[in-house]
C-alpha positions, 0 to 999 in steps of 0.5 A, a space after each residue: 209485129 209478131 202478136 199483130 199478126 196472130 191477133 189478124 190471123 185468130 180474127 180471120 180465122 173466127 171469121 171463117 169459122 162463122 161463116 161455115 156455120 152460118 153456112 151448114 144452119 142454112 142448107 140444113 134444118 135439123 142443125 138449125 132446130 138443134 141450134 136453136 134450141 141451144 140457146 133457148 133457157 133449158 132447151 135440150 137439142 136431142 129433146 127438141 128433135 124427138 118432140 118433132 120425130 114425135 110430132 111427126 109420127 102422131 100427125 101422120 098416124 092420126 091424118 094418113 091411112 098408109 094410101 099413097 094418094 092421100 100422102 100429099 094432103 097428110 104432108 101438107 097438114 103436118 107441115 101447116 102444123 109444124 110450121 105454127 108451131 115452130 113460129 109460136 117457139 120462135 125457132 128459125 124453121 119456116 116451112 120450107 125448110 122444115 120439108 127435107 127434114 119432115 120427109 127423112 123423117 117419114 121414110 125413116 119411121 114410117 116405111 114408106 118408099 122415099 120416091 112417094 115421099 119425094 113426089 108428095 113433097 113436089 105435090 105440097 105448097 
């Protein structure tokens, strides 16, 4: 009786710990990329966020003039971009919910005020 019920308790427990998880990889992306790439053959979870923090600063200097009217259009292009590329990786990161972590990045590295980022974001299919 007593192993019983420790063996129900670890099964309850296992359970809600799962769904927690489950939970967090949905609602954030960059723990989703992280993830991923935890389970690729040699994928480095800080490596696969660099190349993305990477990606994102060579797309916007090669595509954005600093203009806060062209910033939509430069989001929109970068997003197309990194949408591609996370579905020829097969990571589990559509466009979507690629977007909240593209515009920390670009608030992060790039100076820009986060209400254009935000109004930019709103402009983007």
């Amino acid at each position: 009786m007593n192993a019983t019920l420790v063996a129900l308790f670890a099964l309850f427990d296992l359970a809600v710990a799962a769904a927690a998880i489950a939970f967090i990889l949905r609602r954030n992306p960059a723990a989703a990329l992280l993830a991923s790439s935890l389970g690729q053959p040699g994928g480095k979870p800080l490596e696969a966020l660099r190349a993305l923090e990477q990606q994102v600063d060579e797309s916007l200097e090669g595509s954005w003039n600093g203009d806060r009217a062209t910033l939509p259009m430069a989001i929109d292009e970068l997003l197309s971009r990194l949408d591609v590329r996370m579905r020829e990786q097969g990571l589990p990161l559509d466009r979507e919910r690629l977007k909240p972590l593209v515009a920390q990045l670009i608030v992060a590295r790039h100076r820009v005020d986060p209400r254009d980022v935000r109004e930019a974001m709103r402009q983007v299919a």
